[in-house]
Backbone as CSV, one residue per row, in Angstrom:
resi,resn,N_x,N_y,N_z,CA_x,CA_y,CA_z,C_x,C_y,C_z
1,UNK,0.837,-1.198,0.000,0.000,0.000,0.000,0.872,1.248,0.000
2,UNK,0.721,2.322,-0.927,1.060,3.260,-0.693,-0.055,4.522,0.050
3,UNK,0.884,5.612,0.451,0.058,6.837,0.818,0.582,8.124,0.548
4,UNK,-0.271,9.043,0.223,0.048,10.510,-0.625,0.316,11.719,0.294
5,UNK,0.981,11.495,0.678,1.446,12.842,1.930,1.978,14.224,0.851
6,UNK,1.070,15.006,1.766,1.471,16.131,0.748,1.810,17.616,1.528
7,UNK,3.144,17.937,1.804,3.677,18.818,2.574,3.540,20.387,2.299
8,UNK,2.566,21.193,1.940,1.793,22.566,1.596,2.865,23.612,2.227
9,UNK,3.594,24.123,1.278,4.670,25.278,1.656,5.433,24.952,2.860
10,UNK,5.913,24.160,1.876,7.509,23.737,3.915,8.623,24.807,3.545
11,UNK,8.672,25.461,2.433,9.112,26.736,2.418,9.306,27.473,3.288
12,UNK,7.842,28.329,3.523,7.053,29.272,4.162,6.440,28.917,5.615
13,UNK,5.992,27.700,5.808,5.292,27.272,6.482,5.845,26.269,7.252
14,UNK,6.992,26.322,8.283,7.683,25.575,9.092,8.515,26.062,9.939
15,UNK,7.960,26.398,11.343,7.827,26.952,12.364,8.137,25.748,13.639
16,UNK,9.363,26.326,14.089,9.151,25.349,15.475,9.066,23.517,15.146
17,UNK,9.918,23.285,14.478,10.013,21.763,14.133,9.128,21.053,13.312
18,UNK,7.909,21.968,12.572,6.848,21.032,11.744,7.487,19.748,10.889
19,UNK,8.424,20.022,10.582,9.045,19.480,9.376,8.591,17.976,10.016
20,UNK,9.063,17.446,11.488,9.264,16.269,12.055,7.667,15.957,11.978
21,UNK,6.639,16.748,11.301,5.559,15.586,11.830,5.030,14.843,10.375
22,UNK,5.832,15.328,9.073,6.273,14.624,7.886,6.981,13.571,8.096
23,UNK,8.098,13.715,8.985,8.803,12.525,9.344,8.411,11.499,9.872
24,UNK,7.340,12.275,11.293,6.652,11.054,11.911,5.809,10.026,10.982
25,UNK,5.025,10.672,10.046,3.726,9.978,9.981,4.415,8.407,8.535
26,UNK,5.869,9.399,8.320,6.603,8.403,6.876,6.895,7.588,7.290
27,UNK,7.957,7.516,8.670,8.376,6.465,9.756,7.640,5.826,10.126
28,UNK,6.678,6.385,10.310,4.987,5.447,11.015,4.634,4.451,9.790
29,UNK,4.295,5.094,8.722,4.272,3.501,7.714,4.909,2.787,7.446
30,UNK,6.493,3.690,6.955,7.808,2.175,6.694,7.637,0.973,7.318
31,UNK,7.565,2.025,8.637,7.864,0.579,10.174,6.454,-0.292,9.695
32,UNK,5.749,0.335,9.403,4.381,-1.545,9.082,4.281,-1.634,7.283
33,UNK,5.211,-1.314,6.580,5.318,-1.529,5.148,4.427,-0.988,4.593
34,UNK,4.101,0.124,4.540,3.227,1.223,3.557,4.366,1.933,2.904
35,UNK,4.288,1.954,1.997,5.201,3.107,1.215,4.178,4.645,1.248
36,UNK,5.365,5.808,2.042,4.444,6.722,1.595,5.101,7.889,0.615
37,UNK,4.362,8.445,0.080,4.860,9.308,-1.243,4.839,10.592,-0.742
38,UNK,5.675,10.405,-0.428,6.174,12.737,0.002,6.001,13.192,-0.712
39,UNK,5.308,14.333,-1.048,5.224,15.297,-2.228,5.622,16.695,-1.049
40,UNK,6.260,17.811,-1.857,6.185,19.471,-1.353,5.484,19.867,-2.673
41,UNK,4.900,20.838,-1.632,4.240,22.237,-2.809,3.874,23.312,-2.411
42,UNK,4.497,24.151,-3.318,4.795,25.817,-2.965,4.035,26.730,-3.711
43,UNK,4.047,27.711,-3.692,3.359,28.845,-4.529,3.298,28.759,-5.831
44,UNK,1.932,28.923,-6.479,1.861,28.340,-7.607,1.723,26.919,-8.127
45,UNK,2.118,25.714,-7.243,2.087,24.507,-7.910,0.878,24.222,-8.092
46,UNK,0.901,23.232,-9.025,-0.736,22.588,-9.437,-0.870,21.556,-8.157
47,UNK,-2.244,21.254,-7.850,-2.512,20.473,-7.134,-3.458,19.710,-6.987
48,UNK,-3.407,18.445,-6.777,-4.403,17.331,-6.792,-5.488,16.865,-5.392
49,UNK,-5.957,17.733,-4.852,-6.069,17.367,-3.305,-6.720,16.103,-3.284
50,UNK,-7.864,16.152,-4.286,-8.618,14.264,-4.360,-7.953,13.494,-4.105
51,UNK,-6.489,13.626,-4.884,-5.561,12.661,-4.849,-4.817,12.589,-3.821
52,UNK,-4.602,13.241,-2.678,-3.973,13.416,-1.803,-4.785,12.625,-1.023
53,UNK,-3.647,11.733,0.679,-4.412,11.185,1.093,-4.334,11.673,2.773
54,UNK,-3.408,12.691,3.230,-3.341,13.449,3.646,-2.051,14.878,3.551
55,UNK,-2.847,15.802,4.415,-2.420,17.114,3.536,-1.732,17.593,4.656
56,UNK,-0.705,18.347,4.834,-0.379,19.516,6.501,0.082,20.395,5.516
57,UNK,-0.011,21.805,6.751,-0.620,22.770,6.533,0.839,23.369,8.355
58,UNK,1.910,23.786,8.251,2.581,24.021,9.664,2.361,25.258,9.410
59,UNK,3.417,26.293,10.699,3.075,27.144,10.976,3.992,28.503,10.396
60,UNK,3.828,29.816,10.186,4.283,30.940,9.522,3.808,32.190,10.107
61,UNK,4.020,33.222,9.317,4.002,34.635,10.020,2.839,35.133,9.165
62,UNK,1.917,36.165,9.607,0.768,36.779,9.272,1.189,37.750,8.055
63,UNK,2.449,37.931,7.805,2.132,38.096,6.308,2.368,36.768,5.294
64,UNK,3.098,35.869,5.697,3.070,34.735,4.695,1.624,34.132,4.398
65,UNK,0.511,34.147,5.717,-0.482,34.169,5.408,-1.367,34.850,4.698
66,UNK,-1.365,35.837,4.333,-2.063,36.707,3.443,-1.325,35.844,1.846
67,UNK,-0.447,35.702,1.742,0.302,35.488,0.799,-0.234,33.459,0.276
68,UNK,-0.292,32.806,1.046,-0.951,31.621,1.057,-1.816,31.682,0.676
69,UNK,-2.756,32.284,1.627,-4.199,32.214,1.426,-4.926,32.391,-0.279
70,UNK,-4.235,34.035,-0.333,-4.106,34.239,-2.529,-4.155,33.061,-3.140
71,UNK,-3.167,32.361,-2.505,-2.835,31.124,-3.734,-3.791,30.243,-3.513
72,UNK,-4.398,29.753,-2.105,-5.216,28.642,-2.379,-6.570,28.846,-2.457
73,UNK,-6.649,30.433,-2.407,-8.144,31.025,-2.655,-8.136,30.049,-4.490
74,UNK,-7.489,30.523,-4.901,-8.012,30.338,-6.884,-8.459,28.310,-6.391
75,UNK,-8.187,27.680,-5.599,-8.090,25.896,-5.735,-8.997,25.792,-4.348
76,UNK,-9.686,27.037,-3.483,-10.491,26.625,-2.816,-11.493,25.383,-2.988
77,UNK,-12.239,25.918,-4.035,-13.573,24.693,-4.067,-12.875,23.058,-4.130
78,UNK,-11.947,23.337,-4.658,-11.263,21.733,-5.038,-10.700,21.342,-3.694
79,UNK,-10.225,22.414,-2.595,-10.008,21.557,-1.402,-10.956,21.804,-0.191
80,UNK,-11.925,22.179,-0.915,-13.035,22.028,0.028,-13.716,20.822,-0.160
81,UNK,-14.013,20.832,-1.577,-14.536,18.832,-2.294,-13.608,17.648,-1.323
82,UNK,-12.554,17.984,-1.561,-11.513,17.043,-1.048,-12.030,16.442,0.178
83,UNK,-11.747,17.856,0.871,-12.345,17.689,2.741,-13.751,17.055,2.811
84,UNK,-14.824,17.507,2.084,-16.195,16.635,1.868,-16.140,15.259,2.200
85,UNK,-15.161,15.015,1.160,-14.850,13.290,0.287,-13.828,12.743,1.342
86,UNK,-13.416,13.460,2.481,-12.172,12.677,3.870,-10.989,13.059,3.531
87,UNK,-10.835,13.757,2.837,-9.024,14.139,3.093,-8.896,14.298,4.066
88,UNK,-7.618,13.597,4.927,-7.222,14.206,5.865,-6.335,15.457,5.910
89,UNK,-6.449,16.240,6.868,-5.259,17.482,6.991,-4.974,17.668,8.491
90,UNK,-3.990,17.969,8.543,-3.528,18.833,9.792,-2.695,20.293,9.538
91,UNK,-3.516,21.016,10.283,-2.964,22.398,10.024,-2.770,22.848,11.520
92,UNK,-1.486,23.330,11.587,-1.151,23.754,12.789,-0.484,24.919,12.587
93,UNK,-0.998,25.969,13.811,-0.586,27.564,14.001,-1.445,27.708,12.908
94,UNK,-0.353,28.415,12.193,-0.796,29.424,10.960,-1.724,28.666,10.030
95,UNK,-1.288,27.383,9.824,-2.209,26.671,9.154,-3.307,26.820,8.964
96,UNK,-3.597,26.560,10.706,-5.020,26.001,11.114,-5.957,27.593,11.193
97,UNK,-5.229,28.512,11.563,-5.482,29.878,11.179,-6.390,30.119,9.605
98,UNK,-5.365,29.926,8.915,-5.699,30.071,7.123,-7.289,29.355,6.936
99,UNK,-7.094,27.951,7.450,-8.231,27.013,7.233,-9.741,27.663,7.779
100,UNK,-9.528,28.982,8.673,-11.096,29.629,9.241,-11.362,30.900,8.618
101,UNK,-12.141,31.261,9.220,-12.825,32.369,8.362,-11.680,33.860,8.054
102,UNK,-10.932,34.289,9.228,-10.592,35.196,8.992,-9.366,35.566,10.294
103,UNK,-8.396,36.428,10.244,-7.103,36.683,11.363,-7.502,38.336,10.955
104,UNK,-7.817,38.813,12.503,-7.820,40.379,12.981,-6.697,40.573,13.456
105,UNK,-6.115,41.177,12.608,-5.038,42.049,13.410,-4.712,43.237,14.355
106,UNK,-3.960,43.452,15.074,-4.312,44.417,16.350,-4.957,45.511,15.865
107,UNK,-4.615,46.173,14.761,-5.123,47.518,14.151,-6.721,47.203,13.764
108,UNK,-7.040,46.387,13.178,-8.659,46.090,12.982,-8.350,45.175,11.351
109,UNK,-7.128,45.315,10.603,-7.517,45.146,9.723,-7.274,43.652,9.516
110,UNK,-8.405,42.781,8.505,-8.892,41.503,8.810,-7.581,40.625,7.288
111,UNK,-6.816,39.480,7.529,-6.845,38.766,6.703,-7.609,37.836,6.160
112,UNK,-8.517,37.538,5.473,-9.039,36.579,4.900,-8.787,35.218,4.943
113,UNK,-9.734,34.228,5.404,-9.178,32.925,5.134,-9.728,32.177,4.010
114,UNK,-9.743,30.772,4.378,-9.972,29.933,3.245,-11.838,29.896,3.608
115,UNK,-11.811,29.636,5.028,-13.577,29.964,5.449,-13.994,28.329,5.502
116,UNK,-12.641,27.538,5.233,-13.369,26.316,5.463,-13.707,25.712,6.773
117,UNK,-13.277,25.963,7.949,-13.547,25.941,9.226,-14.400,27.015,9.706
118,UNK,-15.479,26.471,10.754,-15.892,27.866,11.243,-15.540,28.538,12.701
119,UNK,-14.220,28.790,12.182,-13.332,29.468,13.390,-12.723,30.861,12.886
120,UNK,-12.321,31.459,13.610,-12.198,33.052,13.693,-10.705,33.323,14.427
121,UNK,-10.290,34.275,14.011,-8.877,34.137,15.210,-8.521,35.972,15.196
122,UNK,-8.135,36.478,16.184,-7.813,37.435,16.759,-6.985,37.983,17.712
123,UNK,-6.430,39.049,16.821,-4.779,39.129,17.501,-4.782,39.630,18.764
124,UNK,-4.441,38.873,19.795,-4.554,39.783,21.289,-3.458,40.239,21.752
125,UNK,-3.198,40.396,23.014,-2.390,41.831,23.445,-0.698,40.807,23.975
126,UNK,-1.092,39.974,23.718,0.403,38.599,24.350,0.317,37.668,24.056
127,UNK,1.697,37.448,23.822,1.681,35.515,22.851,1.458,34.551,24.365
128,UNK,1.118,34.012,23.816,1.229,32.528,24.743,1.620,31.654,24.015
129,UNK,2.516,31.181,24.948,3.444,30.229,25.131,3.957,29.244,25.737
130,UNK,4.594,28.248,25.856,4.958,27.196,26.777,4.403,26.266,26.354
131,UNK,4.389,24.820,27.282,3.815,23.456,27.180,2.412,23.558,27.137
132,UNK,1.947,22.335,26.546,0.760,22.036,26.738,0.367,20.899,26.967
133,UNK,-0.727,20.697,27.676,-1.551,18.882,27.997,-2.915,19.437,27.945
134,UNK,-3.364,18.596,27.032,-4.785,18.871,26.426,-5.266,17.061,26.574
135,UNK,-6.595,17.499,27.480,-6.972,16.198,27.673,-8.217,15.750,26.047
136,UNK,-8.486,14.856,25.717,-8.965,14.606,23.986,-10.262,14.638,24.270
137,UNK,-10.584,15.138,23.584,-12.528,14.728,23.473,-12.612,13.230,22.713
138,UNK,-13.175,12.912,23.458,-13.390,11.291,23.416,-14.486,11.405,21.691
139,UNK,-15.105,12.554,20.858,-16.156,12.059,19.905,-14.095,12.571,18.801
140,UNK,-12.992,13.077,18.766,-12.314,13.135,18.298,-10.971,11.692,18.223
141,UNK,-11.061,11.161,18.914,-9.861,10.158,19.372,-10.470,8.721,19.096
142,UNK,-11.501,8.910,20.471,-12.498,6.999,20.545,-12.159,7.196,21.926
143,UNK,-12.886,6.240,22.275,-13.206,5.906,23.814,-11.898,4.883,23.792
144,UNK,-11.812,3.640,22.956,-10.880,2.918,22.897,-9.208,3.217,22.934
145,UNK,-9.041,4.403,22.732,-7.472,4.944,22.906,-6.650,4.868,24.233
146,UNK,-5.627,3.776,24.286,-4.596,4.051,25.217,-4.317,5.102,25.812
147,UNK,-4.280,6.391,24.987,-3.764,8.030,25.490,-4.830,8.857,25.094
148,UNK,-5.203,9.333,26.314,-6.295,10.033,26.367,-6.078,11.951,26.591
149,UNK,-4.614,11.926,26.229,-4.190,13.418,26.249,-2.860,13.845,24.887
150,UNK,-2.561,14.897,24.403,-1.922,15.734,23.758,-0.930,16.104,24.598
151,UNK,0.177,16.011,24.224,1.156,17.133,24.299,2.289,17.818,23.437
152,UNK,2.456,19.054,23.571,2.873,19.949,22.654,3.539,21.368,23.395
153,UNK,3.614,21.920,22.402,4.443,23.363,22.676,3.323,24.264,21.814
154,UNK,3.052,25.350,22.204,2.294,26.299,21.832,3.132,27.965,22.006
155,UNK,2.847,28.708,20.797,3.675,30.633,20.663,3.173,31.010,19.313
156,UNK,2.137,31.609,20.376,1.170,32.458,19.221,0.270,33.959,19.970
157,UNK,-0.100,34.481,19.457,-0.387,35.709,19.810,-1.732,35.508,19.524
158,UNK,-1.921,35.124,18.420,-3.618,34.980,17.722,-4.508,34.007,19.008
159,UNK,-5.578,34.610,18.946,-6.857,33.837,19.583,-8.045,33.409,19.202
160,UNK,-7.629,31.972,18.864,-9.113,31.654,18.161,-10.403,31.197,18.562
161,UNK,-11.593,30.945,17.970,-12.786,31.077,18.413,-13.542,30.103,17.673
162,UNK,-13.923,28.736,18.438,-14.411,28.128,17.672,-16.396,28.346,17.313
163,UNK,-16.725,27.682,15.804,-18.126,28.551,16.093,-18.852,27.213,15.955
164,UNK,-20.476,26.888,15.276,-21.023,26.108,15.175,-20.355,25.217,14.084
165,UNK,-20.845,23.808,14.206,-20.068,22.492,13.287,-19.017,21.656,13.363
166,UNK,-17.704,22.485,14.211,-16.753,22.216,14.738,-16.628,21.632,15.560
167,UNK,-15.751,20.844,16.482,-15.843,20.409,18.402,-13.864,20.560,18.169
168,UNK,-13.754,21.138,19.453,-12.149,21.345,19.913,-12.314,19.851,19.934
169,UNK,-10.392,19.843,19.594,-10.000,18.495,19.849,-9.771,18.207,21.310
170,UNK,-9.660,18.960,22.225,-9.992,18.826,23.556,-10.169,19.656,24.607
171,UNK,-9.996,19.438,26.086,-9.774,20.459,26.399,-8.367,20.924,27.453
172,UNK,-8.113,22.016,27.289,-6.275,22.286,28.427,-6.345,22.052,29.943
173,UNK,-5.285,21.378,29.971,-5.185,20.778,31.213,-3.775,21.989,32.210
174,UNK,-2.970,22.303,30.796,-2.116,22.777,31.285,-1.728,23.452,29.975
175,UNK,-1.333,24.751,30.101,-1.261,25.793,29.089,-2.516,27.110,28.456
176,UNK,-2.337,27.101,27.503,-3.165,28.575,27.193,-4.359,27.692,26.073
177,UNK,-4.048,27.041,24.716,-4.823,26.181,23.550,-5.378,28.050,22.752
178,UNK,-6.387,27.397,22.447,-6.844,28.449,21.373,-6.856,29.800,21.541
179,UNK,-7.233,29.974,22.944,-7.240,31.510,22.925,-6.860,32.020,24.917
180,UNK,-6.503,31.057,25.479,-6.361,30.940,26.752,-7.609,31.588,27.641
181,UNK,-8.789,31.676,26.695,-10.149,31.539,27.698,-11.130,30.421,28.347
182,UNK,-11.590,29.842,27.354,-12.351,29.009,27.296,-11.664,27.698,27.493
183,UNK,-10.443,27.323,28.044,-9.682,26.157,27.816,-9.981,25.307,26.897
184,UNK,-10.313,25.755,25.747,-10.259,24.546,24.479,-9.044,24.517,23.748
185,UNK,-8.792,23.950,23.080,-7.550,23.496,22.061,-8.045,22.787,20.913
186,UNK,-7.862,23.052,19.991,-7.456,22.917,18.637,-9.062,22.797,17.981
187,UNK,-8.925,22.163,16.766,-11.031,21.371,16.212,-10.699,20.290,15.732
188,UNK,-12.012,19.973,15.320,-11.971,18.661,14.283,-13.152,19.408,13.166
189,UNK,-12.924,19.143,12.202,-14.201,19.230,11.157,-14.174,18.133,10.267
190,UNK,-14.253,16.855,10.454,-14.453,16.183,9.475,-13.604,15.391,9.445
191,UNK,-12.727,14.967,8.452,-10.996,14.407,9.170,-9.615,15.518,9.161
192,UNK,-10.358,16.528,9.224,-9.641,18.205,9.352,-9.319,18.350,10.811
193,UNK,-7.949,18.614,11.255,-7.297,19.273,12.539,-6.349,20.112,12.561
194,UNK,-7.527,20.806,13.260,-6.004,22.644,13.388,-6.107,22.197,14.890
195,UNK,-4.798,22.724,15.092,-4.009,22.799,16.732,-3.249,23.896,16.482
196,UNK,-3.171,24.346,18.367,-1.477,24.923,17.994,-0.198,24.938,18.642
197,UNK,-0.429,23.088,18.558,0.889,22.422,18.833,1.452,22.008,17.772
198,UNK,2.982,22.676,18.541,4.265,22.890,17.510,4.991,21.312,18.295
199,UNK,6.406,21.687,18.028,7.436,20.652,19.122,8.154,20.083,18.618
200,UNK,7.887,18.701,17.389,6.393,19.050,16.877,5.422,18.242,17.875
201,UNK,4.281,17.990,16.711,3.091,17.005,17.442,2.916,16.137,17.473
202,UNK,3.460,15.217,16.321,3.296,13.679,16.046,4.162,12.893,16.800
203,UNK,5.484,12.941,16.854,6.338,12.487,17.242,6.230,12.400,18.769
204,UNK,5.515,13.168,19.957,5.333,13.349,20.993,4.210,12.598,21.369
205,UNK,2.956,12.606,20.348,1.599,11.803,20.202,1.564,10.762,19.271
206,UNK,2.409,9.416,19.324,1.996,8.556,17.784,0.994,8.201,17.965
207,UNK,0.013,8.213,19.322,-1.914,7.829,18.889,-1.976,8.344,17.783
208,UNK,-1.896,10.073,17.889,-2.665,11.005,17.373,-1.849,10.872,15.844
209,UNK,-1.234,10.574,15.352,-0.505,10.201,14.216,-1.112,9.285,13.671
210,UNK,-1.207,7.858,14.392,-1.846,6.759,14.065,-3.364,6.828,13.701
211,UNK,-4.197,8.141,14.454,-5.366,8.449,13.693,-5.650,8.910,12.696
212,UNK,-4.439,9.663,12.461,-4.641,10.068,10.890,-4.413,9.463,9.855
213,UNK,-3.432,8.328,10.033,-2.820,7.313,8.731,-4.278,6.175,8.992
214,UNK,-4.774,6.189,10.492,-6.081,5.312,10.083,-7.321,5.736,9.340
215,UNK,-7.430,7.287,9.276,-8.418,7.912,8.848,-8.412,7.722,7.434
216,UNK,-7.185,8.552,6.789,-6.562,8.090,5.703,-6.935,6.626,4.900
217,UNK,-6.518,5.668,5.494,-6.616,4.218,4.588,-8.444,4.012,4.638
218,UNK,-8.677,4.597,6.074,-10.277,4.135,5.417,-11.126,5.122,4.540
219,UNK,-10.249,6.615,4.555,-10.788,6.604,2.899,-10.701,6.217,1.996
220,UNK,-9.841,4.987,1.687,-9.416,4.422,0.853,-10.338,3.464,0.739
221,UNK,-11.082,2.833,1.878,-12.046,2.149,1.284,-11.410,0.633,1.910
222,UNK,-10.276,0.824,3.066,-9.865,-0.362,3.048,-9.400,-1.004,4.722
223,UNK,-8.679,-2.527,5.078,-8.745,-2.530,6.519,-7.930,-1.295,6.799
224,UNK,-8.407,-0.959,8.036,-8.088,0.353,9.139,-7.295,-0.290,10.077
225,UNK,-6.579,-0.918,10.042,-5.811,-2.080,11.642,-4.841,-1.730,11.238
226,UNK,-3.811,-0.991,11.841,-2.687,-0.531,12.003,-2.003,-1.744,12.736
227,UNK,-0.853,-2.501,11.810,-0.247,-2.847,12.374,0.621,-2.308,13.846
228,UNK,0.729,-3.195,15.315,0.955,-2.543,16.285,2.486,-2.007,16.482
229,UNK,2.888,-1.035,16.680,4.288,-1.094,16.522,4.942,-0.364,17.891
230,UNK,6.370,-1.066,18.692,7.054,-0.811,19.795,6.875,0.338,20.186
231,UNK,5.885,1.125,20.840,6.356,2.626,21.084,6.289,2.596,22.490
232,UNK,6.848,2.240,23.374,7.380,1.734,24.606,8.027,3.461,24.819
233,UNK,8.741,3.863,24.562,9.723,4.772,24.593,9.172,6.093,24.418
234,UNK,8.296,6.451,23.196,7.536,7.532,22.771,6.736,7.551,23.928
235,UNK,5.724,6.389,24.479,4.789,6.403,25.297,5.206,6.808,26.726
236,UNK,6.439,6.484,26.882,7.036,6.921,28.258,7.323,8.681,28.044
237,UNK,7.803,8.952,27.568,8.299,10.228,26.955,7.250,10.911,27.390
238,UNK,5.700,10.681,26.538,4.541,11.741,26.591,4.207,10.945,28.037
239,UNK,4.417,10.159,28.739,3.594,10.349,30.342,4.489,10.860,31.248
240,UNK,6.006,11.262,30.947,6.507,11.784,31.973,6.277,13.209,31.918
241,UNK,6.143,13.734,30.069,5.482,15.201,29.922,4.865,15.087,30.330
242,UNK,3.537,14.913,30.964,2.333,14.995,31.260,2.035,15.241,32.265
243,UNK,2.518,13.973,33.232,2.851,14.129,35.109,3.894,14.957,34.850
244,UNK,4.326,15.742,34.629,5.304,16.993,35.021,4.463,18.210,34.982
245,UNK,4.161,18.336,34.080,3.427,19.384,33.961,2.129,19.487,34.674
246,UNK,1.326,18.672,34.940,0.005,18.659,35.459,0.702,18.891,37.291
247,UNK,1.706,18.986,37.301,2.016,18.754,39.057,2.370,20.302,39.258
248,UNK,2.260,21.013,37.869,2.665,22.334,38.029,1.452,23.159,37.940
249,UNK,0.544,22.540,37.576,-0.532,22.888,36.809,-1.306,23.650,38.176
C-alpha cells in the first residue's frame, strides 16, 4: 500500500520543528510496510487534493499568510470537495489559522481565510506560550485509545474562536490552547485538525498520528488495523510530559 502525503509550503510554512511531523507519519508507515509518497508544494504549484491522502498545513508569520491564502483562494472549491470526500489534513498555528474564516489584526484590519472551518482568530495583546496537555474529546480520538491526552508546545499571539459544526479536539489541562479563555484546544471538522501544537506534534503523540494514517486508509475504502508497533519509549516520553506538567498545573 502506498500513501500521498502532501507537505503545503515547507518553504514558508515551518515553524518550530513542523518538518518532524512529515517525518513522523513516513516512519509510522515504513515501520508496518506502507510506502508513503512525500510530495512538497509551494506557490503556484498545481494540485491534486482528491488525490492526496493526507495534507499539513505548519506554521508561519501573518504576512506569509495573506500570501498563502491568494494562492489557495483560486483551488479553494477543489479543497473544500476534497475535505467533503475525507481528506485528511492537519494544520497547525498558521495553518489552522488560514483554514477559518478570517485573522484580525491588532489595528482592525482583517486577513481573509480559506472559510473552510468555522473558526475566527484574533490578535490579542500577548503571545502565549509554553507546554501544553490537552486532555482529547473522546467524539475526536475513541473511547478505545490508550492516550487520552496531547502534548505539545504552543507561541502564538492569535486567539481563536471556535463557532457552530466544529468540536475542539480537547480540552487544556495545562497551558493557554486556542485563545487561553475558554480552555479549548485545537477542532476537528471532518478528518480536518487545526491545533497549535508545535514541538512538533506527532512524534510526541503517535496515537494522534496513528489516527490520521487510520483515517486516511479508510478513505481508501480499506482494513483500518494498524499494524501494532514498539512505542514503549515515545509512550514513556509523553507520560513523563504529562505528570510533570500537570504537578505544576
Amino acid at each position: 500500500m502506498k500513501l500521498n502525503i502532501c507537505h503545503l509550503y515547507p518553504d514558508l510554512l515551518d515553524l518550530y520543528g513542523d518538518r518532524g511531523n512529515i517525518l513522523a507519519l513516513a516512519s509510522r508507515c515504513r515501520w508496518r510496510g506502507i510506502e508513503p509518497i512525500i510530495r512538497q508544494a509551494s506557490l503556484g504549484e498545481d494540485l491534486d487534493f482528491m488525490g492526496m491522502d493526507i495534507l499539513f498545513l505548519g506554521g508561519g508569520s501573518d504576512r506569509e499568510q495573506g500570501l498563502l491564502v491568494q494562492d489557495l483562494m483560486r483551488r479553494e472549491r477543489e479543497l473544500r470537495n476534497a475535505i467533503e470526500n475525507g481528506l485528511v489534513v492537519l494544520g497547525i498555528c498558521g495553518g489552522y489559522q488560514m483554514l477559518g474564516k478570517f485573522y484580525q489584526m491588532v489595528g482592525g484590519e482583517k486577513i481573509q481565510g480559506l472559510g473552510i472551518l468555522d473558526v475566527w482568530t484574533i490578535a490579542g495583546a500577548r503571545r502565549l506560550i509554553g507546554n501544553v496537555v490537552v486532555e482529547l474529546n473522546e467524539q475526536v480520538l475513541g473511547v478505545n485509545s490508550k492516550f487520552k491526552t496531547l502534548v505539545g508546545f504552543e507561541n502564538h499571539s492569535g486567539k481563536t474562536y471556535l463557532g457552530e459544526g466544529v468540536i475542539p479536539l480537547g480540552k487544556v489541562l495545562f497551558g493557554n490552547g486556542n485563545n487561553g479563555d475558554d480552555h479549548q484546544e485545537g477542532v476537528r471538522y471532518r478528518n480536518v485538525f487545526g491545533t497549535y501544537l508545535h514541538g512538533p506534534l506527532l512524534p510526541k503523540n503517535p496515537h494522534f498520528a496513528d489516527l490520521l494514517l487510520e483515517l486516511a486508509i479508510l478513505r481508501r475504502g480499506t482494513d483500518t488495523r494498524l499494524m501494532k508497533l514498539d512505542d514503549r519509549l515515545e509512550e514513556l516520553a509523553h507520560e513523563v510530559m504529562v505528570k510533570r506538567l500537570l504537578k505544576q498545573a
